[in-house]
N, C-alpha and C positions, 0 to 999 in steps of 0.2 A: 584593577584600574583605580587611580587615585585621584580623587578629589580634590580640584583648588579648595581652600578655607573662603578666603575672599576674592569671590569675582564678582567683578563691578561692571562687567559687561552683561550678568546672567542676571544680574537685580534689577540691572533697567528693563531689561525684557521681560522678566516675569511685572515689573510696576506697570509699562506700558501694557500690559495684554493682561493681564489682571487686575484691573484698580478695585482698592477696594474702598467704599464709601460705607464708613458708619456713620448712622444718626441712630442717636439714641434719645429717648426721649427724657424730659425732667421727669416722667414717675416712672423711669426704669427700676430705681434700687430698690424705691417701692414696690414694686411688683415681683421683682426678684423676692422680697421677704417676707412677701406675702405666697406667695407661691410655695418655699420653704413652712414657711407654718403651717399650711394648708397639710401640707407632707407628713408635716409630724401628727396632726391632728385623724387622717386616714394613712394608719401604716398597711403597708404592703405586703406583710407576712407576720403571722400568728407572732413570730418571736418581738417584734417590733412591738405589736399590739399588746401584749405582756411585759414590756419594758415599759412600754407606758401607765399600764394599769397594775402596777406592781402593788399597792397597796390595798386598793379594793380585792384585789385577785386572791392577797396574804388574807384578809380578814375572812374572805368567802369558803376558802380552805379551813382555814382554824373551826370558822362556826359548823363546816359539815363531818369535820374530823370530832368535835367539840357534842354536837348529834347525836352521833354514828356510838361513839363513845356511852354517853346516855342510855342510848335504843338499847345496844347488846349488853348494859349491865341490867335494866330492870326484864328484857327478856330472859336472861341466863335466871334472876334471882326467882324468879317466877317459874321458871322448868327447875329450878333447886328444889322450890316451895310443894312443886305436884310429884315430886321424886320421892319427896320426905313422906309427905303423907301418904304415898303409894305405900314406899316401904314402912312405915309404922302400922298400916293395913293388916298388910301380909303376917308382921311380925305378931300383932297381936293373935292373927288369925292361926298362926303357927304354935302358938299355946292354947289358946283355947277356941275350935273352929267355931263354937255358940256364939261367943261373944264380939257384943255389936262396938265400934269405936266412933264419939262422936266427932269426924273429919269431916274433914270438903269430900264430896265424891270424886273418884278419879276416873276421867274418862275414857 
């Protein structure tokens, strides 16, 4: 079935039996942009909320990566340090079981 484009008997009927009255108020656009800011300010989904905090989020990343980094080179250098002196223990003890070597004790 095909539809007239323009019927001009179907507009007065849907105007008559649907009117529709807007009143909008003078701080409509206001509110409108306010309500929009309000939006951006509590986003709705984690990915929102990190488009917005992109920068804090990069620094917060760098400094735990930047840490983490730190942490596991003085822990590694430090099990280097008690590996050495284990083994210089051993070694010495392997030529001569008497003698004493002045090191850290290894636990």
């Amino acid at each position: 079935m095909s539809w007239p484009k323009n019927d001009d008997h179907l507009r007065q009927m849907l105007r008559q039996s649907w009117p529709a009255s807007v009143s909008t108020s003078s701080q409509f656009r206001t509110a409108v942009w306010a309500r929009i800011d309000a939006a951006k300010r509590n986003p709705a989904t984690w990915a929102a909320w990190l488009r917005l905090h992109v920068p804090g989020v990069s620094v917060a990343c760098v400094a735990v990566i930047l840490v983490a980094t730190v942490g596991g080179n003085l822990m590694a250098r430090h099990q280097t340090d008690r590996m050495r002196e284990a083994q210089i223990q051993r070694y010495v003890a392997s030529i001569d079981p008497h003698q004493k070597v002045n090191a850290m004790p290894v636990p």
